[in-house]
VODRENZA-961915 format. One line per 10 residues: number of its first residue (from 1); their letters; for each residue x, y, z of N, C-alpha, C. Coordinates in steps of 0.1 Angstrom, whole numbers. Atoms other than C-alpha are relative to their C-alpha. Layout:
NUM) a) X,Y,Z,X,Y,Z,X,Y,Z ~ ...
//
This chain:
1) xxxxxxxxxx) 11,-10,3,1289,880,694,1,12,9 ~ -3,-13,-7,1292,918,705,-13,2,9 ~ 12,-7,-4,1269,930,730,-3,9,-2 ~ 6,-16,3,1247,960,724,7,9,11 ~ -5,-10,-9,1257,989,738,-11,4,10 ~ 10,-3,-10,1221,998,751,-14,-13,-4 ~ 10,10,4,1195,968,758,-12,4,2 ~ 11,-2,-6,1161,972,761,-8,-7,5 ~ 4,12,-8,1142,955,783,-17,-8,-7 ~ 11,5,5,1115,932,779,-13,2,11
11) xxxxxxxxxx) 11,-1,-9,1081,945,791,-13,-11,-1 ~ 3,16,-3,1060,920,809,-18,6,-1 ~ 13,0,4,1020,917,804,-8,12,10 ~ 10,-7,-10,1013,936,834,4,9,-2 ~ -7,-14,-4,1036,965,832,-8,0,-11 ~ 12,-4,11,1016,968,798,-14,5,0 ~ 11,-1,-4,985,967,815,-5,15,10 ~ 0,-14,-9,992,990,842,4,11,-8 ~ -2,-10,6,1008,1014,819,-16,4,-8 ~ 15,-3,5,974,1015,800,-10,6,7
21) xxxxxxxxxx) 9,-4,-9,953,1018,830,4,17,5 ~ -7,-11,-2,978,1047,840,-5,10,-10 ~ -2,-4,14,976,1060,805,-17,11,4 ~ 11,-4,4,940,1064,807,-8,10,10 ~ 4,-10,-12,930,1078,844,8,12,-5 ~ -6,-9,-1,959,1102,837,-8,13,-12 ~ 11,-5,17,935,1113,799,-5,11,10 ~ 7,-5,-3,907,1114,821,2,14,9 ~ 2,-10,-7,917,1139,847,10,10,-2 ~ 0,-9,3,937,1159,826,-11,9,-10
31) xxxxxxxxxx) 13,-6,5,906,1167,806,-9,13,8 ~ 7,-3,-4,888,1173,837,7,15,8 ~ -5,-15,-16,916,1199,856,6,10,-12 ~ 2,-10,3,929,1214,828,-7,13,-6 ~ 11,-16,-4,900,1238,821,0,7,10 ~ 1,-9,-6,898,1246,853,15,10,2 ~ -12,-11,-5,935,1258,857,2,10,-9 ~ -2,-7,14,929,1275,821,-7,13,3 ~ 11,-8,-6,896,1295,838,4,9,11 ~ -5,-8,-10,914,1301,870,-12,4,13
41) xxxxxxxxxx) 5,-13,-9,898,1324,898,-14,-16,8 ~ 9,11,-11,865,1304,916,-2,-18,-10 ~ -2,15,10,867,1273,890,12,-5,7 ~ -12,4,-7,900,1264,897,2,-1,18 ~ 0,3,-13,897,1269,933,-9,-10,7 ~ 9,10,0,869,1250,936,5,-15,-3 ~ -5,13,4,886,1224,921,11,-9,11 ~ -16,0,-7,921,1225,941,-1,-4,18 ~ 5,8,-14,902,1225,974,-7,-14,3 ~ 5,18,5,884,1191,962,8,-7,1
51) xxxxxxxxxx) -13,7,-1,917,1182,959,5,-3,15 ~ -11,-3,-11,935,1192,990,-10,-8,11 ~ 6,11,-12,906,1178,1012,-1,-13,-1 ~ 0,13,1,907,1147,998,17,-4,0 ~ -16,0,1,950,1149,999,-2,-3,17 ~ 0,4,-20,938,1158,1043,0,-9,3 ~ 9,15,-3,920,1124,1043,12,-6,1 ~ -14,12,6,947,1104,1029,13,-3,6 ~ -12,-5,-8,979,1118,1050,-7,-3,16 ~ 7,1,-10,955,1116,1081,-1,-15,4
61) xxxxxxxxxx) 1,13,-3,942,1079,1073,9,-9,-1 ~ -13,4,-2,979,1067,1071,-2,-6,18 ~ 0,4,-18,972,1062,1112,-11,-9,0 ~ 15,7,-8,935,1044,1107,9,-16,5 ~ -2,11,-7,957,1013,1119,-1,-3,15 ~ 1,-1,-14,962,1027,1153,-15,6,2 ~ 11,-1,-8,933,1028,1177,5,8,7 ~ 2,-8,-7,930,1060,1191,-10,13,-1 ~ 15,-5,4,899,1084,1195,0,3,-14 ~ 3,-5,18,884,1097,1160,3,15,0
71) xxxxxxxxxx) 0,-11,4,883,1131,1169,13,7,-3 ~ -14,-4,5,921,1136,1168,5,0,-13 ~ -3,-2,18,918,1130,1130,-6,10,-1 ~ 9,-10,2,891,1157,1131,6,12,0 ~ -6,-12,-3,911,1180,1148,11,6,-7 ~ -8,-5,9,941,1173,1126,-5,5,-13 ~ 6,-5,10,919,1175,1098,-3,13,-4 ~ 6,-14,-3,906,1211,1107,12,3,-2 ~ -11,-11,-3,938,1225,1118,7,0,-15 ~ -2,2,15,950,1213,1080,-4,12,-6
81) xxxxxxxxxx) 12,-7,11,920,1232,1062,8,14,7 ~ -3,-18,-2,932,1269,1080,14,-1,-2 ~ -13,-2,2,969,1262,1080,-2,3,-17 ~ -3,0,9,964,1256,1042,-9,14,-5 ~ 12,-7,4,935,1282,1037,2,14,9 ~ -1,-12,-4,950,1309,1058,6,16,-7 ~ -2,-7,6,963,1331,1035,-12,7,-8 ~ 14,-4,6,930,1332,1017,-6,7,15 ~ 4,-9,-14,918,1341,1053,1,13,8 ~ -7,-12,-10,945,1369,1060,-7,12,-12
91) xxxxxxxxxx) 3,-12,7,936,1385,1023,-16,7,-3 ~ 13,-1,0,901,1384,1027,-4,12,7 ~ 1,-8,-12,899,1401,1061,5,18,-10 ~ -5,-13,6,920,1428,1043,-4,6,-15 ~ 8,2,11,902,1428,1011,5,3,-12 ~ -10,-3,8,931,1424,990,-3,-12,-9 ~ 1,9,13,920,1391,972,-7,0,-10 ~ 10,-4,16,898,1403,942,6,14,-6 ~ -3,-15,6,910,1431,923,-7,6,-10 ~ 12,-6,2,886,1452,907,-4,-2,-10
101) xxxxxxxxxx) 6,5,8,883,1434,879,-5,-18,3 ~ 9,13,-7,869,1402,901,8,-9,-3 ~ -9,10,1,905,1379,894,1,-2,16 ~ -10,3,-16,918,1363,927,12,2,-6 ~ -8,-2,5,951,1377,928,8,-7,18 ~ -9,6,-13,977,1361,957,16,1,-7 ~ -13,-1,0,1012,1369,959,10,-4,3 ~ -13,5,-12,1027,1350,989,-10,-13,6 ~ 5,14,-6,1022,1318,1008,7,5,15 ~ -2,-1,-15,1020,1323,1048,-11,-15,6
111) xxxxxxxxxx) 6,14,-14,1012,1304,1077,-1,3,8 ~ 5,-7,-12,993,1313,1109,9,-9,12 ~ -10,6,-13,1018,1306,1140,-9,2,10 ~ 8,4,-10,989,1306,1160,-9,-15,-1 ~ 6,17,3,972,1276,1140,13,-9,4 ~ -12,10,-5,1007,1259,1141,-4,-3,12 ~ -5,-1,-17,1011,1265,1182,-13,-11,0 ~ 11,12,-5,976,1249,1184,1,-9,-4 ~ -5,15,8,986,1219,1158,4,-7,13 ~ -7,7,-8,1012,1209,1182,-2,-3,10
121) xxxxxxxxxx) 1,1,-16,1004,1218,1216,-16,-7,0 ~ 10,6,-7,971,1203,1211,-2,-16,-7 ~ -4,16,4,984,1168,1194,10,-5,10 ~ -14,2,-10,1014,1169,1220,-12,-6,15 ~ 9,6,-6,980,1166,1247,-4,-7,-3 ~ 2,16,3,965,1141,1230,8,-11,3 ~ -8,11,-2,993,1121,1232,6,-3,16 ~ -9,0,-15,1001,1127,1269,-16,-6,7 ~ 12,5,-8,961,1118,1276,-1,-14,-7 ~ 3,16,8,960,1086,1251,14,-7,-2
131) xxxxxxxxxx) -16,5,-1,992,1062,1255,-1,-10,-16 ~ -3,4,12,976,1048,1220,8,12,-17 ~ -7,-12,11,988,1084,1201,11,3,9 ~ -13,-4,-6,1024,1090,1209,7,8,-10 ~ -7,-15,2,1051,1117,1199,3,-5,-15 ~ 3,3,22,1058,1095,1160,-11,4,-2 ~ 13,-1,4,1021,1103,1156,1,15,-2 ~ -4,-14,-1,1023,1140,1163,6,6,-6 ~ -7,-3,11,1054,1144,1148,-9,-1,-20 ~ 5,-1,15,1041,1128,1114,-13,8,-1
141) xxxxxxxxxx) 9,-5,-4,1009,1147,1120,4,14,-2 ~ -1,-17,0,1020,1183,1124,14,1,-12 ~ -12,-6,10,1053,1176,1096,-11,-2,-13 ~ 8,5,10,1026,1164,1073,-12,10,-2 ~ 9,-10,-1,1001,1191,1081,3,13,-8 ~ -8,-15,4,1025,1221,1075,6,-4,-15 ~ 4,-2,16,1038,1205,1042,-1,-5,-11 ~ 9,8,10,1012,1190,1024,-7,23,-1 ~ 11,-12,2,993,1228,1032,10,12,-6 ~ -9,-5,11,1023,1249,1020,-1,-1,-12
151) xxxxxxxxxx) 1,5,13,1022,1227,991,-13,6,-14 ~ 15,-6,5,985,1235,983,3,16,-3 ~ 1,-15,0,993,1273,992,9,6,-17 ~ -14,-2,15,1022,1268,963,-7,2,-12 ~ 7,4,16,996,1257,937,-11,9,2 ~ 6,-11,-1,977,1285,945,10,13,-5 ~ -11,-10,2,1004,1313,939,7,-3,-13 ~ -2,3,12,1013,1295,911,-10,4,-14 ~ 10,-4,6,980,1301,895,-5,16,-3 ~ 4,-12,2,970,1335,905,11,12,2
161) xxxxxxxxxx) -8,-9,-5,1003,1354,911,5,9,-11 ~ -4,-11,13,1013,1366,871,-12,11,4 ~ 8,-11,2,983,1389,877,-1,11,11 ~ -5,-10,-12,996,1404,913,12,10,1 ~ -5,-10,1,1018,1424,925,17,-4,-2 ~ -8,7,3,1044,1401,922,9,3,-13 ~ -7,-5,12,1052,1410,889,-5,9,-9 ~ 2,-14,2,1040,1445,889,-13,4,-8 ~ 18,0,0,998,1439,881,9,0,-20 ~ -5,5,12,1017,1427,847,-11,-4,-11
171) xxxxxxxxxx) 15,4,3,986,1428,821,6,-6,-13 ~ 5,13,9,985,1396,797,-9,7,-9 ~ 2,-4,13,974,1397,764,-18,-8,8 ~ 18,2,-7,939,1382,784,2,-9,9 ~ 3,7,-16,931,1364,818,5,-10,2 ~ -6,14,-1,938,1331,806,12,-4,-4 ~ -11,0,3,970,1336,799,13,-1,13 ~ -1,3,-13,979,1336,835,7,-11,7 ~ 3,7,-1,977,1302,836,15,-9,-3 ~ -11,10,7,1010,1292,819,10,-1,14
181) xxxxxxxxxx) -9,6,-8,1028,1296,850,2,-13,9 ~ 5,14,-4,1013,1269,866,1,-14,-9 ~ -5,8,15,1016,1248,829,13,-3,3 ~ -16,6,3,1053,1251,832,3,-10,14 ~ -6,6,-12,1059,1241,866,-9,-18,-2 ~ 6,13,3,1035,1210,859,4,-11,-9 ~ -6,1,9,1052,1205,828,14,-7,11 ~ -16,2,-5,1087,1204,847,-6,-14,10 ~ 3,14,-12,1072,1179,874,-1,-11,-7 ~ 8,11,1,1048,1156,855,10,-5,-9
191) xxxxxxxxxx) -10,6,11,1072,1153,826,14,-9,2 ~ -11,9,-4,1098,1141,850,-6,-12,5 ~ 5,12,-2,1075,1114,861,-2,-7,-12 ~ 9,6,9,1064,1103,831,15,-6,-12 ~ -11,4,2,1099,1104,816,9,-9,5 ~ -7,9,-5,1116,1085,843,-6,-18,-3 ~ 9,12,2,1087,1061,841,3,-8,-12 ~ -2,8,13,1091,1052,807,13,-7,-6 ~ -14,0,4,1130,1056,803,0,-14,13 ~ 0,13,-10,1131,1030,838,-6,-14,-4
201) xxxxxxxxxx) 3,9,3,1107,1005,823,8,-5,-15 ~ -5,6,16,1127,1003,783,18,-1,8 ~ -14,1,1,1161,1007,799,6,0,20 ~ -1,-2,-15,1160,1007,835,7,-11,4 ~ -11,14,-4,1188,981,853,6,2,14 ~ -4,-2,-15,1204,999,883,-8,6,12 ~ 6,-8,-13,1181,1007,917,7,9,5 ~ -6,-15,-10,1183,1040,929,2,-4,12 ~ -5,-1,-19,1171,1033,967,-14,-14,0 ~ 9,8,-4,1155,998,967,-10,-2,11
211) xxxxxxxxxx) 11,3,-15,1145,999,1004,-10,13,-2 ~ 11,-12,-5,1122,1031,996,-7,-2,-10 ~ 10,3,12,1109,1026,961,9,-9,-11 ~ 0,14,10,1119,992,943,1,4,-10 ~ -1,-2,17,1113,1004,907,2,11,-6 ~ -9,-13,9,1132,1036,905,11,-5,-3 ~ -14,5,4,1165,1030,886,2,14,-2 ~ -16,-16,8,1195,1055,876,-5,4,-13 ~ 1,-5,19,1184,1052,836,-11,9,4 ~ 14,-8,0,1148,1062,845,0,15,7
221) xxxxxxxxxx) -2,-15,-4,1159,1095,869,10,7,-12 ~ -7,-8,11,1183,1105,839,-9,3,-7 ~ 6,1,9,1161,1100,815,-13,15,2 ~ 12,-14,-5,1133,1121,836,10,13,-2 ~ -3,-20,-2,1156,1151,844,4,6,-15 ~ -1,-4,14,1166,1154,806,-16,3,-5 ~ 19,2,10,1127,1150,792,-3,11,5 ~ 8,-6,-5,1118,1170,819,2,18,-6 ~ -12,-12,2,1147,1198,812,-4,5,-11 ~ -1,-3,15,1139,1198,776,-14,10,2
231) xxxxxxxxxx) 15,-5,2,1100,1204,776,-5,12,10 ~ 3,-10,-4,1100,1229,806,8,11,-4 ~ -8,-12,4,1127,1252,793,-5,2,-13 ~ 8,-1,16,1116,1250,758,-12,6,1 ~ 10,-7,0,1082,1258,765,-3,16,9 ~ -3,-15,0,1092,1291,783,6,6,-6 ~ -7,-7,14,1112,1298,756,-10,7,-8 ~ 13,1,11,1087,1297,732,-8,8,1 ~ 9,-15,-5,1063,1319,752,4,13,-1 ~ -8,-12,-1,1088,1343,760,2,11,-18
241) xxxxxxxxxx) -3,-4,15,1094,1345,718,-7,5,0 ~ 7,-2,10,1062,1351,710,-8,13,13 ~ 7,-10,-7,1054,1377,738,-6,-2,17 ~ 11,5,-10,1040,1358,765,10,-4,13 ~ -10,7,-6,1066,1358,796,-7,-5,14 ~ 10,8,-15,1056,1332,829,1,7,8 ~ 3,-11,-9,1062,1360,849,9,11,-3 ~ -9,-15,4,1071,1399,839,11,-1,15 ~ -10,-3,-6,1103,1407,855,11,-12,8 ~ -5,10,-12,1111,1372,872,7,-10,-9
251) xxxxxxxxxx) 3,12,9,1107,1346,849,-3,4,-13 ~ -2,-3,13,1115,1365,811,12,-4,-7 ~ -15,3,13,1140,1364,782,7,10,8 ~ -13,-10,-11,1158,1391,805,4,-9,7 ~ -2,8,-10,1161,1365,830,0,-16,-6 ~ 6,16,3,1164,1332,811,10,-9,8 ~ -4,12,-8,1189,1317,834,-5,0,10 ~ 8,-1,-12,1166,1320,861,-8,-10,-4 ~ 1,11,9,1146,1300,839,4,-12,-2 ~ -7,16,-1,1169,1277,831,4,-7,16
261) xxxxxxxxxx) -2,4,-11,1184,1273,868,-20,-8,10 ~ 17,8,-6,1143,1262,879,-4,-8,-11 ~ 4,11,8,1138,1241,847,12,-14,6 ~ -7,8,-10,1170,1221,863,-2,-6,12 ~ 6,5,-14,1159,1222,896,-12,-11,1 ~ 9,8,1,1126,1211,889,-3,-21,1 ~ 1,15,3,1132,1171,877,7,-3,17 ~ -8,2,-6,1157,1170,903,-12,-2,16 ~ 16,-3,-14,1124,1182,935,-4,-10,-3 ~ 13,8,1,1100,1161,920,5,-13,4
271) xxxxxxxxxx) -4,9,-3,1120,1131,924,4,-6,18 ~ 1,1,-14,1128,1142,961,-13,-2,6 ~ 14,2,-4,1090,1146,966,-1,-13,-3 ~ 6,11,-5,1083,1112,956,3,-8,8 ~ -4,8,-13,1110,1098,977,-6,-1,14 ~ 9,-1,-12,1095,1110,1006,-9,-4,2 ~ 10,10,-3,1064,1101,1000,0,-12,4 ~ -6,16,-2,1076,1068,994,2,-5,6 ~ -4,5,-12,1093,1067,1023,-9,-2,14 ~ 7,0,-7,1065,1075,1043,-14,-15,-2
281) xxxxxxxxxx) 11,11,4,1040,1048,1030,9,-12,3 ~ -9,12,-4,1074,1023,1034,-1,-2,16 ~ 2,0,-15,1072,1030,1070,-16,-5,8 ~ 10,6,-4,1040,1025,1075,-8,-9,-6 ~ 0,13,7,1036,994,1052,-12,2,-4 ~ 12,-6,7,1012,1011,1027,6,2,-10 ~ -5,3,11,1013,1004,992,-6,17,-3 ~ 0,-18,4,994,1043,983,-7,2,10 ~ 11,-10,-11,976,1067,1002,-14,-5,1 ~ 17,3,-1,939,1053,988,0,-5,-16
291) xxxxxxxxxx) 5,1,14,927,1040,956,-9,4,-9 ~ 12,-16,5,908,1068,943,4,-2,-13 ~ -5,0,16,926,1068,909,8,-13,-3 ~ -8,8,4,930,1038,894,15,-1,-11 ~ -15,-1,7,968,1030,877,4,10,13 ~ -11,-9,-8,983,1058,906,-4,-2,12 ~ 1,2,-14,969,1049,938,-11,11,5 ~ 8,-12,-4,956,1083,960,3,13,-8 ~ -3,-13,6,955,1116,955,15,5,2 ~ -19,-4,-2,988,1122,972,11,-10,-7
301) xxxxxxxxxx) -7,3,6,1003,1097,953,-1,3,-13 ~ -3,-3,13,998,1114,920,6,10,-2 ~ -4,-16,2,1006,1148,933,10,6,11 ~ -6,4,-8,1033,1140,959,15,11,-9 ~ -12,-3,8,1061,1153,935,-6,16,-4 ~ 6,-14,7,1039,1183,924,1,9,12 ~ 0,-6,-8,1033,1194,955,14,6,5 ~ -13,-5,-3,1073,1196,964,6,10,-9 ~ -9,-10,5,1083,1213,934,-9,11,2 ~ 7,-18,2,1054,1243,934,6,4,13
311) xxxxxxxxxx) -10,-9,-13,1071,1245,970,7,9,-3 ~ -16,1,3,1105,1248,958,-3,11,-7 ~ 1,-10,9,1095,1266,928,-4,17,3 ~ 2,-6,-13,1075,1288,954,6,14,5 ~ -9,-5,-7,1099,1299,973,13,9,-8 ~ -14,-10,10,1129,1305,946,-9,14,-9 ~ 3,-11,7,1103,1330,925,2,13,13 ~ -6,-11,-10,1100,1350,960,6,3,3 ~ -15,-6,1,1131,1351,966,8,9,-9 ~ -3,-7,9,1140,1362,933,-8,9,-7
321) xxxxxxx) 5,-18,-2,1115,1391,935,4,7,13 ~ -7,-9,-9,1129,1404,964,15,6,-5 ~ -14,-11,8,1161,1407,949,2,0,-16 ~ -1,2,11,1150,1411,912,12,13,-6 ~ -11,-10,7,1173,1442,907,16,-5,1 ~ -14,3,-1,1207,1423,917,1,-14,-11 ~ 0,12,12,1195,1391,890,-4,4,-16
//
């Protein structure tokens, strides 16, 4: 008797279960977020920061095993909220974040090297006055500070940057159009989760990295970076056809391998982002961050992967507006 060329596996009552549960939190709180990322400007922020303080918590209470005072979560906590929230801080002062049609407009993601300095030098004391907080604490503490708040600053810039200066106060067919940039990159991420997920459970057989995450296989990251590849490039395609490009001058049909080179990248981040996480929760023998969302664990474990590529993604658009005239 020949064997198949490709088997499929047999799913078991639970993985049916969990998938459902998954299924269904995931409904709910896309319902609930995409309006606001559609709205934008004090909706959306409102939302994002809901988010991110409840992401502080979670990255923070990773330590509630060790006994050592409370206030040094406080403090990490705080220094979090300005590292992530200093950019709103710097445009405010200078009264560059509203533009005179009342959008938040943000162009760049910074970080105050004075909050840093205080991060460290005043976790580095803690740990030299309390022999229960030591230099691993600190470390994870101030790598986990700077970027988890990056991350946030990313999904911020992602949101309000088609309408800055970024891509030359570039005016959309209306406000909420804005909006797709953030779509795609979400698109590129979640589609790789959700892809790997599915393609791992029907066809999954070889472990990627057992000792960090057990139930990723080879089939399931193929599977992701194809699904993911398809449905984020395609969907800037599509825009771009009909008028609508994710960012004038950066991210157009002039520039579609720019395009294409971050719809590839994409699957590829998100997968790094979860590893890490992963790894971090392996180390400290924690199955998620919190059980806030049933089927996915915490907040950072839904948005662990999201968070790395708006980095990534981030970074490569700034870069390739600085040198948009050589691409």
């Amino acid at each position: 008797m020949k064997k198949k060329l490709i088997e499929v596996n047999e799913i078991s009552d639970s993985t049916k279960k969990s998938f459902k549960v998954r299924t269904i939190t995931a409904i709910i709180l896309a319902l609930a977020l995409i309006p606001a990322c559609i709205v934008g400007d004090w909706y959306f922020a409102g939302c994002l920061i809901l988010i991110s303080l409840m992401a502080f918590y979670e990255f923070i209470n990773v330590l509630s095993t060790k006994k050592f005072p409370f206030f040094i979560n406080v403090f990490a906590f705080i220094m979090t909220i300005i590292l992530t929230y200093w950019v709103w801080f710097k445009q405010i002062i200078g009264n560059t974040l509203i533009n005179s049609a009342g959008h938040i407009l943000i162009s760049d993601i910074s970080i105050s090297t004075l909050a840093l300095a205080t991060l460290v030098l005043g976790l580095f004391l803690f740990a030299l006055m309390y022999s229960s907080f030591d230099s691993s604490d600190v470390c994870y503490l101030v790598t986990m500070s700077l970027f988890i708040s990056l991350g946030f600053q990313s999904l911020f810039f992602l949101r309000y940057s088609p309408m800055s200066s970024i891509s030359g106060f570039y005016e959309y067919q209306n406000h909420f159009l804005s909006c797709l940039l953030l779509f795609y990159v979400t698109i590129g991420t979640f589609m790789s989760d959700i892809g790997a997920y599915c393609t791992g459970i029907l066809f999954g057989k070889h472990k990627m990295n057992p000792r960090i995450s057990p139930k990723k296989t080879w089939e399931g990251f193929v599977g992701g970076v194809v699904i993911s590849f398809i449905c984020s490039f395609t969907f800037a395609m599509i825009l771009d056809a009909n008028g609508i490009p994710l960012l004038k001058g950066i991210l157009d049909i002039n520039h579609w391998y720019v395009i294409l080179v971050i719809s590839l990248v994409m699957p590829f981040i998100s997968v790094l982002g979860d590893l890490i996480f992963s790894a971090i929760k392996r180390h400290y023998s924690k199955k998620d961050f919190s059980n806030v969302l049933p089927g996915h664990g915490g907040v950072l474990d839904r948005i662990d992967s999201l968070l790395t590529t708006a980095l990534i993604v981030t970074l490569l658009i700034i870069s390739f507006s600085f040198y948009r005239g050589l691409i």
